[in-house]
N, C-alpha and C positions, 0 to 999 in steps of 0.2 A: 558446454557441460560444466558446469559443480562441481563441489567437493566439500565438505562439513568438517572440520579439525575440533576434535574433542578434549579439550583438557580438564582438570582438576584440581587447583591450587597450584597452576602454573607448569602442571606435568602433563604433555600430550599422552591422551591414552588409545586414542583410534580416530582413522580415518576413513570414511565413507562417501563414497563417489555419490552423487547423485543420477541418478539412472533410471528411472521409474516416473512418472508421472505424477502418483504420490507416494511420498515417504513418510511414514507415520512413527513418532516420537514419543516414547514414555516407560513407565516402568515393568508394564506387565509383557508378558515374552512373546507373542507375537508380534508386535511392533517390530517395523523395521528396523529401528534405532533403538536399542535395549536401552533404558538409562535405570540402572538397580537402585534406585535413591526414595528412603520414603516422604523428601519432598519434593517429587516426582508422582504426578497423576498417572492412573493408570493409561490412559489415553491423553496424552497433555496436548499435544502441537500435532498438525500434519504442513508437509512441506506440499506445494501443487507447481506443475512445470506447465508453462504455457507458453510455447513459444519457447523462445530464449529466455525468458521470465521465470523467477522461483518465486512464487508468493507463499508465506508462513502465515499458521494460523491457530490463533490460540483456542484449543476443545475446551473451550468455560471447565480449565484445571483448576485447582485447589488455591496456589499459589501464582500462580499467573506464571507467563513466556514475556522475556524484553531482550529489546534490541539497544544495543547501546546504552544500557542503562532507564533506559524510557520501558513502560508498561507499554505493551501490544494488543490487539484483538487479532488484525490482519494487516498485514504488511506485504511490500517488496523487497525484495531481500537487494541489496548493492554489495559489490565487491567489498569483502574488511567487515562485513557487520559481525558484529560478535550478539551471539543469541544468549540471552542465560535463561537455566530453567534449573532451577536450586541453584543447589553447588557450582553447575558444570559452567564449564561455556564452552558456548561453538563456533568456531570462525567461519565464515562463508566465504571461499573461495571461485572466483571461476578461473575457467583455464586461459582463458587471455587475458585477465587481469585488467578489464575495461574499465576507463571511469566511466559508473552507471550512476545517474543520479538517485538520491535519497529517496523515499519516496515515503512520507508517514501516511499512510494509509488510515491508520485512526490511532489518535494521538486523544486521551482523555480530558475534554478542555478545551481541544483546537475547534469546535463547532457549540457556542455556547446556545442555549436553548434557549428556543426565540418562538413564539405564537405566528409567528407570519417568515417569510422565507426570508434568509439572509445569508448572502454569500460570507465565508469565511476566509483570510488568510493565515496560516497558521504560521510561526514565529520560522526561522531561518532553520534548516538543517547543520548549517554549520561549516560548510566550505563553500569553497569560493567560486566566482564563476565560473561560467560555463565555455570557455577557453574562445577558440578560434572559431568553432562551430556556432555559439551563439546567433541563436534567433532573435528576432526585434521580437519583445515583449506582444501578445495577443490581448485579446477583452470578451467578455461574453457581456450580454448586451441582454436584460431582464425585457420578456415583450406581454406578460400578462402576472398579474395577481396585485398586492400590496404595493410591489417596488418597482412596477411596472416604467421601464422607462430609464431605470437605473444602469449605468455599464460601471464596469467593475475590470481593471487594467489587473491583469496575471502578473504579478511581478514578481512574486514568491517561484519556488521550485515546485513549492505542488499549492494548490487551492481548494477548500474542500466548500460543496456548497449542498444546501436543502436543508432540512427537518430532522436534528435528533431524536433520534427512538421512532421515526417515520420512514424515512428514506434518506440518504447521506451519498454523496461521490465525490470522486478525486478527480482536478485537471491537474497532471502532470506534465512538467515542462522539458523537455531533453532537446540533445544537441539537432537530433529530426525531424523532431515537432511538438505538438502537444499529443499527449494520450489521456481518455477517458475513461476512469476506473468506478465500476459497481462499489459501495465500502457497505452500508447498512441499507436493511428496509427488506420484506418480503418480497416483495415487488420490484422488479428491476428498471432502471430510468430507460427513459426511449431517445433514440437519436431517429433522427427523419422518419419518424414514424412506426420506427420497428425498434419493439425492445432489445436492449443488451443481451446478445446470445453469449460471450466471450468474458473473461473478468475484465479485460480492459481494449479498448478500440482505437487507432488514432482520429484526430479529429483535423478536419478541413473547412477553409474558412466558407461561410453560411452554414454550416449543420447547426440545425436545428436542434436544440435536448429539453426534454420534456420530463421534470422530477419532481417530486411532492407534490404536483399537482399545477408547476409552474412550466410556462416555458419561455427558453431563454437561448440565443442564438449566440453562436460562438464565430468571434473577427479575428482575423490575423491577416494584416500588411501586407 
């Protein structure tokens, strides 16, 4: 379980468990998280708990939701992130104080638009490996469209691949394996044949993922 630390120019002014499944963030007063600020949308952020996972997500507010200083849409929240939405900030806390890897979920930029599919790695999160638990780097392995034929070695902490403004997903790398996150697109990408019921799925080596229209089969050692 979570916890949100709210401060304001350095002065903590409340704390709030996370407890709910979703927690919804902004200025108008039914929100779970009141923030009274008029650069605060009425509906700005909701927070979503899945699993042991908080994914944050920005309600197309006024002034946009960032995490560490980076502009957000939807993200994973990791131990330490500090959220800003105006003034405020929030620090994400959990209770066992895990190191949970980064995960930018849509970072503006990190998936440059491309007419034909093209996997992405998006630049470093910014800390250092991934300790003792370290996995041997995986690859997904392009089996139909343009780049048919292509493999693409995961070396980043997260990798985003498909189509901006089409469809977009995350493989995120952690000390247990890789996991497979929905990020954009009406349509959700399919692993062995069944679409993404969940925002994010682990992934095992031969599954199969089927996104923009391409499919491409995920290796890990």
């Amino acid at each position: 379980m979570g916890k949100l630390v709210v401060s304001l120019d350095g002065v903590v002014i409340k704390e709030v468990q996370i407890t709910k499944d979703k927690t919804t963030l902004g200025r108008r007063p039914y929100n779970d998280m009141v923030i009274d600020n008029l650069a605060v949308s009425g509906e700005h952020a909701v927070l979503q708990m899945v699993g042991p996972d908080v994914f944050i997500e920005d309600l197309n507010s006024t002034n946009g939701t960032y995490i560490n200083g980076k502009p957000i849409k939807k993200q994973l929240l990791a131990n330490n992130d500090t959220i800003e939405i105006g003034k405020y900030k929030i620090k994400y806390l959990t209770d066992d104080g895990g190191d949970y890897e980064k995960t930018m979920i849509m970072r503006p930029g990190a998936v440059p638009p491309a007419p034909a599919f093209r996997p992405s790695q998006p630049a470093s999160s910014g800390f250092g490996g991934l300790g003792p638990a370290s996995i041997a780097p995986a690859s997904i392995k392009v089996l139909s469209g343009a780049a048919s034929g292509r493999e693409v070695t995961l070396t980043k902490v997260v990798t985003t691949v498909g189509k901006p403004g089409v469809q977009v997903a995350s493989i995120t790398r952690r000390p247990s394996g890789y996991v497979f996150a929905h990020v954009e697109g009406a349509h959700r990408p399919v692993v062995n044949g069944r679409p993404l019921a969940d925002e994010s799925v682990p992934l095992r080596n031969g599954d199969v993922i089927e996104l923009a229209g391409t499919q491409m089969q995920f290796i890990q050692p």
